[in-house]
Backbone as CSV, one residue per row, in Angstrom:
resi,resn,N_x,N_y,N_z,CA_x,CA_y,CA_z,C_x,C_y,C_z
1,UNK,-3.390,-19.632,-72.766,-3.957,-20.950,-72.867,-4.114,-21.315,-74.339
2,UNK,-3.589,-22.597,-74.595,-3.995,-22.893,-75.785,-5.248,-24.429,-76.038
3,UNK,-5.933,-24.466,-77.459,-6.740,-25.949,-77.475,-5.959,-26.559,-78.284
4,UNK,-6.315,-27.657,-78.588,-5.831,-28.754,-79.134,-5.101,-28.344,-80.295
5,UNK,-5.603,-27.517,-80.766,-4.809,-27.065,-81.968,-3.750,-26.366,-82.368
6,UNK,-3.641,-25.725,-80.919,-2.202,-24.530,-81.145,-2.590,-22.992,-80.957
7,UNK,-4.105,-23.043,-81.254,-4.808,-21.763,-81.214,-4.775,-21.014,-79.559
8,UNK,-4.487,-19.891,-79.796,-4.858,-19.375,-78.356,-6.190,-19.185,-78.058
9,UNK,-6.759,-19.679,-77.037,-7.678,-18.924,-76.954,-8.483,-17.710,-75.903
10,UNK,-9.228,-17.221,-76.574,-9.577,-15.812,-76.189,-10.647,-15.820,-74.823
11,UNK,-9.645,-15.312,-73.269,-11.320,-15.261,-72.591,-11.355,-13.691,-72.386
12,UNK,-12.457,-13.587,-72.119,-12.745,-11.994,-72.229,-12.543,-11.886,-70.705
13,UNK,-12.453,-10.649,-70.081,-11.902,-10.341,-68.616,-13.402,-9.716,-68.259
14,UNK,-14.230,-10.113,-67.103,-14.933,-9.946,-66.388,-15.309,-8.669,-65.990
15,UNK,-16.099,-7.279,-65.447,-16.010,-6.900,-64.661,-15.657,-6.647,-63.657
16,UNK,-15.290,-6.180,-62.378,-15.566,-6.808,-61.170,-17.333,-6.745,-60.797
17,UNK,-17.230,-8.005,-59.730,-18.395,-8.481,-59.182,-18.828,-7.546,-57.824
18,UNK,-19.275,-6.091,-58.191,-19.465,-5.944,-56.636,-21.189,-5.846,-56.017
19,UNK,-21.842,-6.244,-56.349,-23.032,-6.877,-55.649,-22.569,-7.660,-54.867
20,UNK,-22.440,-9.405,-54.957,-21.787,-9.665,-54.129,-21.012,-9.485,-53.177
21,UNK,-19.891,-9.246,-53.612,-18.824,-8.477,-52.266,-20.049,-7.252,-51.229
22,UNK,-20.479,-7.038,-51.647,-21.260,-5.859,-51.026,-22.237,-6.774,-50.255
23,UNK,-22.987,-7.355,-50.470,-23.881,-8.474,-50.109,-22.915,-9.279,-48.810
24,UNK,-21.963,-10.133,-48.998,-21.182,-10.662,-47.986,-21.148,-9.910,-46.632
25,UNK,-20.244,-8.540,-47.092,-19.719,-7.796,-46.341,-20.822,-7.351,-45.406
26,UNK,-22.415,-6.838,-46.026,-23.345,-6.252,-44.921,-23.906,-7.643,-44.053
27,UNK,-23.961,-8.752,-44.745,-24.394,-9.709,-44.282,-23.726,-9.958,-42.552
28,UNK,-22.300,-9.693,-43.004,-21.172,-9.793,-41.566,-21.799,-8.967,-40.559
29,UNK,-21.611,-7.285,-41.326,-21.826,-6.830,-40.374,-23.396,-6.617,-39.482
30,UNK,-24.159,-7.225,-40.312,-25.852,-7.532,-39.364,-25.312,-8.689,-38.550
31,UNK,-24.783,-9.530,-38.931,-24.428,-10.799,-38.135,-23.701,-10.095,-36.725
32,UNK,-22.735,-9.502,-36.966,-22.036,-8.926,-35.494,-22.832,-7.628,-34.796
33,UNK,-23.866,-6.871,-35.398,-24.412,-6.359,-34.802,-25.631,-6.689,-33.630
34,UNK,-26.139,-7.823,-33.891,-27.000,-8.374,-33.163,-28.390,-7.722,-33.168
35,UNK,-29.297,-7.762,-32.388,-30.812,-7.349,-32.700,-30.829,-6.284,-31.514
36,UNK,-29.772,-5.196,-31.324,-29.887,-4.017,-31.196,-30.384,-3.785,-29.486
37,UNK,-31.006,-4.999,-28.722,-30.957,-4.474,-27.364,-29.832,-4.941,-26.665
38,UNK,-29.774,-4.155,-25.753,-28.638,-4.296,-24.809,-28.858,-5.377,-24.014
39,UNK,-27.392,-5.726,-23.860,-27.461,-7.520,-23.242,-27.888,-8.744,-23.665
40,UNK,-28.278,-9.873,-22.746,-28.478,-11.091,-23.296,-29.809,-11.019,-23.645
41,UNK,-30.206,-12.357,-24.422,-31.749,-12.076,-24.823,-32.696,-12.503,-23.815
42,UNK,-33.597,-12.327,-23.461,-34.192,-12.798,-22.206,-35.663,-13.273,-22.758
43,UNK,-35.834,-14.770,-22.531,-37.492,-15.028,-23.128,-38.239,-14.302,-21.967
44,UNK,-39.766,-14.453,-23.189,-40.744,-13.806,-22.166,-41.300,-15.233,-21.176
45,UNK,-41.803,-14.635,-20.291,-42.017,-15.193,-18.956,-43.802,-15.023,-18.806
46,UNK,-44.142,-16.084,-18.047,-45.431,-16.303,-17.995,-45.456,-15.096,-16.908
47,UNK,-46.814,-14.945,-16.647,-47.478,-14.210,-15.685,-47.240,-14.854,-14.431
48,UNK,-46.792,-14.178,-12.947,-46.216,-15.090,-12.000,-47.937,-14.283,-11.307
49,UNK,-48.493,-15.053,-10.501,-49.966,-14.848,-9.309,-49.079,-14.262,-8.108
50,UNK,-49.868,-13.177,-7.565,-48.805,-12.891,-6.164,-49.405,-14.064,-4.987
51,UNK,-48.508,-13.928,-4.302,-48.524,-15.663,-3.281,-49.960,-15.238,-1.998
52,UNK,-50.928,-16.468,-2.034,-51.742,-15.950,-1.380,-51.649,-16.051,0.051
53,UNK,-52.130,-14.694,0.923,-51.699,-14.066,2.111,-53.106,-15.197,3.326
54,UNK,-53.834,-15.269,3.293,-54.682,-15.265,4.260,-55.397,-16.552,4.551
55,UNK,-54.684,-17.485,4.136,-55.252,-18.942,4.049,-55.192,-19.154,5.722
56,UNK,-57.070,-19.996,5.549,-57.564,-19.892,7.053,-58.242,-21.451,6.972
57,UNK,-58.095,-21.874,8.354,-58.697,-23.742,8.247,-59.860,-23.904,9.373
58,UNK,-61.014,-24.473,9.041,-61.867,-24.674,10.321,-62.594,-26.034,10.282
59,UNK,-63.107,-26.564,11.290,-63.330,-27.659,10.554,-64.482,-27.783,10.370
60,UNK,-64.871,-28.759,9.274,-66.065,-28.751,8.646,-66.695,-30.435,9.010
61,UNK,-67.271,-31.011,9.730,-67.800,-32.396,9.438,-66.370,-32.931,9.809
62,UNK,-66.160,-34.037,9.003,-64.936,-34.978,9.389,-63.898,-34.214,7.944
63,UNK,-64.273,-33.779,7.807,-63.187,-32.641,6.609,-62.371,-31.165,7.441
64,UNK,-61.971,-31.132,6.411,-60.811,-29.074,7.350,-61.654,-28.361,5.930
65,UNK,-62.095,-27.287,6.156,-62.306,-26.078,4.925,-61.586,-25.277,4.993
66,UNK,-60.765,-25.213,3.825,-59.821,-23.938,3.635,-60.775,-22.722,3.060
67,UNK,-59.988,-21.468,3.227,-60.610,-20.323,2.307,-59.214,-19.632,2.461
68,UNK,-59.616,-19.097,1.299,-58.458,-17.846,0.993,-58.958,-16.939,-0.108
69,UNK,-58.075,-15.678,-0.815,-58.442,-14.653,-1.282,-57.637,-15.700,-2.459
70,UNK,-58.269,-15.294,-4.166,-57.328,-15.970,-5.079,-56.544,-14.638,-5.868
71,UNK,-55.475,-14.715,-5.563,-55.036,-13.426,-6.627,-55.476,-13.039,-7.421
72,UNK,-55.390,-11.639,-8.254,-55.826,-11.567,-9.443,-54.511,-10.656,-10.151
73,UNK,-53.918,-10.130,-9.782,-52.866,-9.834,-10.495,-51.809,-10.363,-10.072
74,UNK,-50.330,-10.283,-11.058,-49.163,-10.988,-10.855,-47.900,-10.359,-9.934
75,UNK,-46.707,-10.375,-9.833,-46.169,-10.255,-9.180,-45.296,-8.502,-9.604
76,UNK,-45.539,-8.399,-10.931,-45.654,-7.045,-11.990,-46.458,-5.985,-11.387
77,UNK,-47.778,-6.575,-11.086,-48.500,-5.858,-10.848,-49.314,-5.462,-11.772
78,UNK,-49.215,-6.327,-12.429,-50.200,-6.720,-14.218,-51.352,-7.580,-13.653
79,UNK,-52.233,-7.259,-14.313,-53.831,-7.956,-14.284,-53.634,-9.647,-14.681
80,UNK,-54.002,-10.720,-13.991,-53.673,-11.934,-14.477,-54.787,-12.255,-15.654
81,UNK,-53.972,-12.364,-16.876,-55.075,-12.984,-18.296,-56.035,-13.760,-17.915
82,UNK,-55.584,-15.053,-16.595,-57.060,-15.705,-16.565,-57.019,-16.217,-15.397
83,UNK,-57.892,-16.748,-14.575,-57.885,-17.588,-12.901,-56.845,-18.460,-13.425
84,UNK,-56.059,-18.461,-12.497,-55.165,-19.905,-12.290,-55.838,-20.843,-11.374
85,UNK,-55.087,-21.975,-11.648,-55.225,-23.183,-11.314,-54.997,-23.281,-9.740
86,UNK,-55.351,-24.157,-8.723,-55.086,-24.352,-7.588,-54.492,-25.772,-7.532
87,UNK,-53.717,-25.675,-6.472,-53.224,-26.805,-5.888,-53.410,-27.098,-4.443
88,UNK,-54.023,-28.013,-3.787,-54.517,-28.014,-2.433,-53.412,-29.051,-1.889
89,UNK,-52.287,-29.179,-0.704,-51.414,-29.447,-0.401,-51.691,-30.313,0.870
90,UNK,-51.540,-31.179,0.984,-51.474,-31.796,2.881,-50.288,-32.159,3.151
91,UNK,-49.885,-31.716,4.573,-48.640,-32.530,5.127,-48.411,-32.947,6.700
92,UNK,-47.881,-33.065,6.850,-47.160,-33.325,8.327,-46.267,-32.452,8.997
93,UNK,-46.692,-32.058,10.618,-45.483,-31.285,11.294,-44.544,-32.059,12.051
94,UNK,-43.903,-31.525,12.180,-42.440,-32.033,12.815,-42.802,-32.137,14.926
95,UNK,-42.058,-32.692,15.214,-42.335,-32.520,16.557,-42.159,-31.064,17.085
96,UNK,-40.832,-30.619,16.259,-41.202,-28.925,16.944,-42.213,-27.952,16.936
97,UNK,-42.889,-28.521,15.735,-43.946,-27.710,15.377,-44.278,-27.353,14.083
98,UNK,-42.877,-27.178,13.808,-43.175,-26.404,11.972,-43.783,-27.885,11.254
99,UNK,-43.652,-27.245,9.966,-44.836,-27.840,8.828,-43.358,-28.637,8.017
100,UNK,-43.660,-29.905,8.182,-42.124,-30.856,7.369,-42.667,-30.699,5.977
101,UNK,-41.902,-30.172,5.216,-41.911,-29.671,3.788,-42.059,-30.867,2.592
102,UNK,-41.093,-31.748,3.097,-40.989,-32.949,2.595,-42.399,-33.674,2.073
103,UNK,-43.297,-33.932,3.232,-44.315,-34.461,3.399,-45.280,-33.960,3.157
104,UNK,-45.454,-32.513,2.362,-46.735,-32.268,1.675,-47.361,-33.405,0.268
105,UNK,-48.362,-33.353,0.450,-48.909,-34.239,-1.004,-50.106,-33.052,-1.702
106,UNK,-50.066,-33.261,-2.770,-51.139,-32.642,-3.378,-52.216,-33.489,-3.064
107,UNK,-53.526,-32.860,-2.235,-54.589,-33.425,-2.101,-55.863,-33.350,-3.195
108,UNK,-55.672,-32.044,-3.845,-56.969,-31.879,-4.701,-56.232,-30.304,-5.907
109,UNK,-56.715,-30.562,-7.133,-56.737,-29.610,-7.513,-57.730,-29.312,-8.455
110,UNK,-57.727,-27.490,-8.038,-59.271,-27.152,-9.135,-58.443,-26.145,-10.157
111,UNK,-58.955,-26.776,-11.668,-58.762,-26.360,-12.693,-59.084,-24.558,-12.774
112,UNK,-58.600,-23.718,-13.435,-58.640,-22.585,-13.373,-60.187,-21.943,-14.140
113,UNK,-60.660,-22.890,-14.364,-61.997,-22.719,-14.976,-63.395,-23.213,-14.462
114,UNK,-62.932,-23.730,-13.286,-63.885,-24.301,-12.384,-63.468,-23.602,-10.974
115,UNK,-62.324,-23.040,-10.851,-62.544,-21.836,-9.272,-63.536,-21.162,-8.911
116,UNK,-64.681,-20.514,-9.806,-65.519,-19.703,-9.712,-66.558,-20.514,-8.995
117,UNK,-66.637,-21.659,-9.132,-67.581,-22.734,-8.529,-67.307,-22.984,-6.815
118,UNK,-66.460,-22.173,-6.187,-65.821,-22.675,-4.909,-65.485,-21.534,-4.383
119,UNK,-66.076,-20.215,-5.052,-65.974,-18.886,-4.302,-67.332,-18.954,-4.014
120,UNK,-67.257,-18.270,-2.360,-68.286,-17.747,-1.262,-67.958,-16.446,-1.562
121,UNK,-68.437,-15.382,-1.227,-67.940,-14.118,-0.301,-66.720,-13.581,-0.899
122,UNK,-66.546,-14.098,-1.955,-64.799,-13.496,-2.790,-63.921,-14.247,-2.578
123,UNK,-64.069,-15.338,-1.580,-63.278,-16.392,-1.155,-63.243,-17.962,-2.010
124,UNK,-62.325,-18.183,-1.815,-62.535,-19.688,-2.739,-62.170,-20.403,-1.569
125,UNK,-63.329,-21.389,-1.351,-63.537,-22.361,-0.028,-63.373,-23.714,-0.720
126,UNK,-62.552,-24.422,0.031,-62.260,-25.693,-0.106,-62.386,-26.593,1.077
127,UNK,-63.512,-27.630,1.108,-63.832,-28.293,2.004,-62.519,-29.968,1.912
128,UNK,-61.544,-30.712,2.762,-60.859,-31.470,2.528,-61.463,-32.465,3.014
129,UNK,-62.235,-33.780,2.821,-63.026,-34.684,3.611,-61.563,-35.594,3.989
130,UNK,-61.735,-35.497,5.041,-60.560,-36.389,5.875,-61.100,-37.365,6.320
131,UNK,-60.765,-39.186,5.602,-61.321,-40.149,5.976,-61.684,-41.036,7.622
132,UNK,-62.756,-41.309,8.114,-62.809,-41.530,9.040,-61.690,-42.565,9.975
133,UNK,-61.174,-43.572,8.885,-60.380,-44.314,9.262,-58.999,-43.736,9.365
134,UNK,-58.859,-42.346,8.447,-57.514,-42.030,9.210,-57.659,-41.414,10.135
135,UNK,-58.452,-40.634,10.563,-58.414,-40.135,12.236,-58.648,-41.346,12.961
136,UNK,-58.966,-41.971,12.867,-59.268,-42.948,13.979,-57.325,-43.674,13.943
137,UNK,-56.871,-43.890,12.734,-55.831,-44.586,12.892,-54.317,-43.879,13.271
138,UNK,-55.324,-42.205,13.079,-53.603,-41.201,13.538,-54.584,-40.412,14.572
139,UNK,-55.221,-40.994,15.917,-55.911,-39.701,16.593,-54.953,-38.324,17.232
140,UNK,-55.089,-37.477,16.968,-54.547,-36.296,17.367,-53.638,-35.686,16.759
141,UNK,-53.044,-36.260,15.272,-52.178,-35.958,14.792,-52.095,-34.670,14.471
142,UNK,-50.930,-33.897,13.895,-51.374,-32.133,13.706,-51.355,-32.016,12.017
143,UNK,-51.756,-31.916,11.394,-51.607,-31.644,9.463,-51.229,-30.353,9.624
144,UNK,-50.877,-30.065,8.406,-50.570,-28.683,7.882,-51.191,-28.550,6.538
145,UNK,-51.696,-27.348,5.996,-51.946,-27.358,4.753,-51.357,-25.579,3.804
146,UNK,-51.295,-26.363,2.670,-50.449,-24.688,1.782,-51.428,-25.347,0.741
147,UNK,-51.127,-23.840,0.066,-51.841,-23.934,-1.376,-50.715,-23.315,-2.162
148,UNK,-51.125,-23.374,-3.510,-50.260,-23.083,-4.073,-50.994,-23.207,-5.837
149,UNK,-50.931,-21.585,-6.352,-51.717,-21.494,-7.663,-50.499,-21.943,-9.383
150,UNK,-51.031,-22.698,-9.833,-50.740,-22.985,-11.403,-50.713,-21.635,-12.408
151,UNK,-49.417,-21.655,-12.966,-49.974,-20.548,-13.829,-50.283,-21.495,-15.368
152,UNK,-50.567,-20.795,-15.884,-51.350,-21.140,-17.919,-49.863,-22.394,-17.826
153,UNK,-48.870,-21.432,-17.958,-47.550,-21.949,-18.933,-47.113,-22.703,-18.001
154,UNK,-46.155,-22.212,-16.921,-45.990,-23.242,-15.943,-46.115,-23.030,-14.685
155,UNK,-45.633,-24.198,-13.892,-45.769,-24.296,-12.569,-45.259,-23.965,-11.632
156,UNK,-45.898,-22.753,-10.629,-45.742,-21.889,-9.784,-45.448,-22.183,-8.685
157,UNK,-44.643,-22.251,-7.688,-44.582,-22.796,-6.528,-45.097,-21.248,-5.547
158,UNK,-45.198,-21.342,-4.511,-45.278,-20.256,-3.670,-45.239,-21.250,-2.293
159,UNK,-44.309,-20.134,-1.469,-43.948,-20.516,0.063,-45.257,-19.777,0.691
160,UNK,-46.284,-20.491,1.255,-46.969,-20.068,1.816,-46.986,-20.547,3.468
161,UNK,-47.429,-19.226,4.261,-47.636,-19.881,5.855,-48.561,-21.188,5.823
162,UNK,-48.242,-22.288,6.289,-48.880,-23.333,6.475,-49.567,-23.568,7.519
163,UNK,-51.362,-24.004,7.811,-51.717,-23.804,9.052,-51.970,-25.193,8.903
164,UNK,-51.581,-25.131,11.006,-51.647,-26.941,11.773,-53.006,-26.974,11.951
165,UNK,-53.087,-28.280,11.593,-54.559,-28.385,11.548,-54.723,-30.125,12.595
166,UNK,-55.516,-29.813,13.692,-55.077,-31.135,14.782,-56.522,-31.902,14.078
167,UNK,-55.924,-33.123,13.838,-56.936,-34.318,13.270,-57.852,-34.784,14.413
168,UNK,-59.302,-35.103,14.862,-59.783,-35.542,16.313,-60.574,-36.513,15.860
169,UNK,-60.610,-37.237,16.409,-61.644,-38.231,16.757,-63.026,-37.711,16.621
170,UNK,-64.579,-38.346,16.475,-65.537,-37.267,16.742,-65.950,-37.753,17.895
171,UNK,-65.327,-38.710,18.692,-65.681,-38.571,20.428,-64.929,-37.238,20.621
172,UNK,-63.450,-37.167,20.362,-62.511,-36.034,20.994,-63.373,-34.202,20.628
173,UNK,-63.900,-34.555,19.309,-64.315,-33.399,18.961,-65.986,-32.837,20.278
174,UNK,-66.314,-33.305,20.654,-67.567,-32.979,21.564,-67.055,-32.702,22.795
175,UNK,-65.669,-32.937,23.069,-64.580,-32.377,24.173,-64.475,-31.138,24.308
Protein backbone atom coordinates (compact mmCIF):
# COMPACT_ATOMS: atom_id res chain seq x y z
CA UNK A 1 0.00 0.00 0.00
CA UNK A 2 1.11 3.24 -0.73
CA UNK A 3 -0.06 7.32 0.58
CA UNK A 4 -0.19 10.09 -1.36
CA UNK A 5 3.25 10.38 -1.63
CA UNK A 6 4.75 7.26 -3.02
CA UNK A 7 5.76 6.14 0.46
CA UNK A 8 4.93 2.65 1.45
CA UNK A 9 3.40 2.30 4.22
CA UNK A 10 4.15 0.18 7.20
CA UNK A 11 1.25 -1.96 9.01
CA UNK A 12 2.52 -4.08 11.61
CA UNK A 13 0.91 -7.80 11.49
CA UNK A 14 -1.35 -8.57 14.43
CA UNK A 15 -1.17 -11.50 16.62
CA UNK A 16 -3.70 -13.92 16.25
CA UNK A 17 -6.93 -13.13 18.19
CA UNK A 18 -7.68 -16.22 20.17
CA UNK A 19 -9.89 -15.10 23.08
CA UNK A 20 -12.37 -14.47 20.83
CA UNK A 21 -12.37 -17.40 18.58
CA UNK A 22 -12.42 -19.30 21.85
CA UNK A 23 -15.31 -17.23 23.22
CA UNK A 24 -17.55 -17.85 19.88
CA UNK A 25 -16.78 -21.37 19.67
CA UNK A 26 -17.89 -22.26 23.61
CA UNK A 27 -20.66 -19.90 23.20
CA UNK A 28 -22.00 -22.55 20.21
CA UNK A 29 -21.35 -25.21 21.98
CA UNK A 30 -23.55 -24.12 25.40
CA UNK A 31 -26.05 -23.02 22.80
CA UNK A 32 -26.40 -26.76 21.34
CA UNK A 33 -26.03 -28.29 24.54
CA UNK A 34 -29.12 -27.11 26.12
CA UNK A 35 -29.84 -26.97 30.03
CA UNK A 36 -28.83 -30.57 30.49
CA UNK A 37 -32.32 -32.36 31.29
CA UNK A 38 -33.61 -34.81 29.23
CA UNK A 39 -36.40 -33.88 26.88
CA UNK A 40 -38.70 -31.00 26.40
CA UNK A 41 -38.92 -28.34 29.01
CA UNK A 42 -41.98 -28.74 30.97
CA UNK A 43 -43.40 -25.57 33.12
CA UNK A 44 -44.24 -26.05 36.59
CA UNK A 45 -47.85 -26.72 37.21
CA UNK A 46 -50.10 -25.50 39.90
CA UNK A 47 -51.18 -27.83 42.61
CA UNK A 48 -54.22 -29.93 41.10
CA UNK A 49 -57.10 -30.67 44.64
CA UNK A 50 -58.10 -34.41 44.34
CA UNK A 51 -61.87 -34.36 42.99
CA UNK A 52 -64.32 -34.38 45.83
CA UNK A 53 -65.90 -37.95 46.53
CA UNK A 54 -69.01 -37.55 48.80
CA UNK A 55 -71.14 -34.64 47.87
CA UNK A 56 -74.59 -35.17 49.61
CA UNK A 57 -78.04 -32.85 49.13
CA UNK A 58 -80.99 -32.54 51.67
CA UNK A 59 -83.28 -30.12 51.83
CA UNK A 60 -83.13 -27.30 53.91
CA UNK A 61 -86.31 -24.69 54.06
CA UNK A 62 -87.05 -23.70 50.41
CA UNK A 63 -83.10 -24.13 49.73
CA UNK A 64 -81.00 -27.85 48.96
CA UNK A 65 -77.75 -27.98 51.52
CA UNK A 66 -74.88 -29.44 50.09
CA UNK A 67 -71.95 -30.92 52.24
CA UNK A 68 -68.94 -32.49 51.25
CA UNK A 69 -65.32 -33.32 52.50
CA UNK A 70 -62.88 -30.31 50.95
CA UNK A 71 -59.62 -31.83 49.86
CA UNK A 72 -56.56 -31.12 51.32
CA UNK A 73 -53.99 -32.59 49.29
CA UNK A 74 -53.45 -32.67 45.43
CA UNK A 75 -53.57 -35.17 42.97
CA UNK A 76 -49.39 -35.82 43.77
CA UNK A 77 -50.30 -36.51 46.85
CA UNK A 78 -48.63 -33.24 48.07
CA UNK A 79 -50.21 -31.22 50.92
CA UNK A 80 -52.34 -28.32 49.20
CA UNK A 81 -50.36 -24.72 50.07
CA UNK A 82 -53.79 -23.28 50.82
CA UNK A 83 -57.92 -24.02 50.83
CA UNK A 84 -59.06 -23.60 47.41
CA UNK A 85 -61.74 -21.88 46.17
CA UNK A 86 -65.26 -23.46 45.58
CA UNK A 87 -67.54 -23.37 42.90
CA UNK A 88 -71.24 -24.31 43.60
CA UNK A 89 -72.86 -25.53 40.19
CA UNK A 90 -76.78 -25.93 39.31
CA UNK A 91 -78.23 -27.70 36.42
CA UNK A 92 -80.79 -29.62 34.74
CA UNK A 93 -81.47 -33.47 34.01
CA UNK A 94 -82.32 -34.83 30.92
CA UNK A 95 -85.46 -36.90 30.63
CA UNK A 96 -83.38 -40.04 31.01
CA UNK A 97 -82.15 -39.07 34.01
CA UNK A 98 -78.57 -38.07 33.82
CA UNK A 99 -77.39 -34.54 34.78
CA UNK A 100 -77.34 -32.30 31.09
CA UNK A 101 -73.84 -30.93 31.37
CA UNK A 102 -74.59 -28.13 29.23
CA UNK A 103 -76.93 -26.56 31.68
CA UNK A 104 -74.93 -26.28 34.77
CA UNK A 105 -74.56 -22.51 35.99
CA UNK A 106 -72.36 -21.46 38.67
CA UNK A 107 -74.67 -20.66 41.53
CA UNK A 108 -72.36 -19.38 44.33
CA UNK A 109 -68.81 -19.27 45.01
CA UNK A 110 -66.76 -19.21 48.31
CA UNK A 111 -63.42 -17.67 48.16
CA UNK A 112 -60.66 -19.95 49.54
CA UNK A 113 -60.35 -17.81 52.58
CA UNK A 114 -63.75 -17.76 53.68
CA UNK A 115 -64.37 -21.90 53.42
CA UNK A 116 -63.54 -22.22 57.00
CA UNK A 117 -66.74 -20.19 57.69
CA UNK A 118 -69.06 -23.07 56.10
CA UNK A 119 -67.35 -26.10 57.74
CA UNK A 120 -69.62 -28.13 60.31
CA UNK A 121 -68.16 -31.42 61.43
CA UNK A 122 -65.08 -31.24 58.79
CA UNK A 123 -67.65 -30.69 56.25
CA UNK A 124 -68.16 -27.57 54.26
CA UNK A 125 -72.07 -27.09 54.12
CA UNK A 126 -73.63 -25.07 51.63
CA UNK A 127 -77.17 -24.09 52.05
CA UNK A 128 -78.68 -23.07 48.06
CA UNK A 129 -81.94 -20.82 48.78
CA UNK A 130 -84.06 -21.80 45.84
CA UNK A 131 -86.52 -18.97 45.05
CA UNK A 132 -90.07 -19.48 45.87
CA UNK A 133 -91.25 -18.39 42.53
CA UNK A 134 -89.16 -20.85 40.81
CA UNK A 135 -90.62 -23.84 42.38
CA UNK A 136 -93.82 -22.69 42.05
CA UNK A 137 -93.07 -21.89 38.25
CA UNK A 138 -91.03 -25.38 37.54
CA UNK A 139 -93.10 -27.68 40.25
CA UNK A 140 -91.37 -31.01 40.35
CA UNK A 141 -88.58 -30.33 38.30
CA UNK A 142 -85.31 -32.60 39.08
CA UNK A 143 -81.81 -30.18 39.49
CA UNK A 144 -78.60 -31.59 39.71
CA UNK A 145 -75.76 -30.12 41.50
CA UNK A 146 -71.53 -30.59 41.18
CA UNK A 147 -69.00 -28.69 42.76
CA UNK A 148 -66.02 -28.06 41.65
CA UNK A 149 -62.69 -26.46 43.62
CA UNK A 150 -60.43 -23.33 42.13
CA UNK A 151 -56.94 -23.75 42.39
CA UNK A 152 -54.47 -20.31 43.42
CA UNK A 153 -53.20 -20.25 39.61
CA UNK A 154 -55.88 -21.71 37.67
CA UNK A 155 -59.04 -23.18 37.05
CA UNK A 156 -59.78 -26.66 37.97
CA UNK A 157 -62.53 -28.44 36.55
CA UNK A 158 -63.43 -31.85 38.19
CA UNK A 159 -66.13 -34.44 36.86
CA UNK A 160 -67.98 -34.95 39.81
CA UNK A 161 -71.16 -37.44 40.50
CA UNK A 162 -73.97 -35.01 40.28
CA UNK A 163 -76.94 -35.45 42.69
CA UNK A 164 -80.86 -34.97 41.39
CA UNK A 165 -82.26 -32.92 43.49
CA UNK A 166 -86.49 -32.86 42.88
CA UNK A 167 -87.65 -29.08 43.32
CA UNK A 168 -91.43 -29.27 45.45
CA UNK A 169 -93.81 -27.08 46.10
CA UNK A 170 -94.22 -26.57 50.05
CA UNK A 171 -97.86 -27.94 49.67
CA UNK A 172 -96.02 -31.06 47.76
CA UNK A 173 -93.37 -31.09 50.46
CA UNK A 174 -95.95 -32.05 53.61
CA UNK A 175 -96.86 -35.05 51.11
Amino acid sequence: MENRKGTRIYIEKRPPQFFPIFHFLFSIFLISAGCGAPGDPVPPSPPVPVAIQDLAADQAGDGVQLAFTLPSNSISGEKLPATPAVEILRGTVKPDGSADAKSFRVVYTIPGALVESYRADGRVRFTDPIAPEETKSHPGVTVAYAVRTLSRCAFILFRLPSLPWRLASPSQRSN
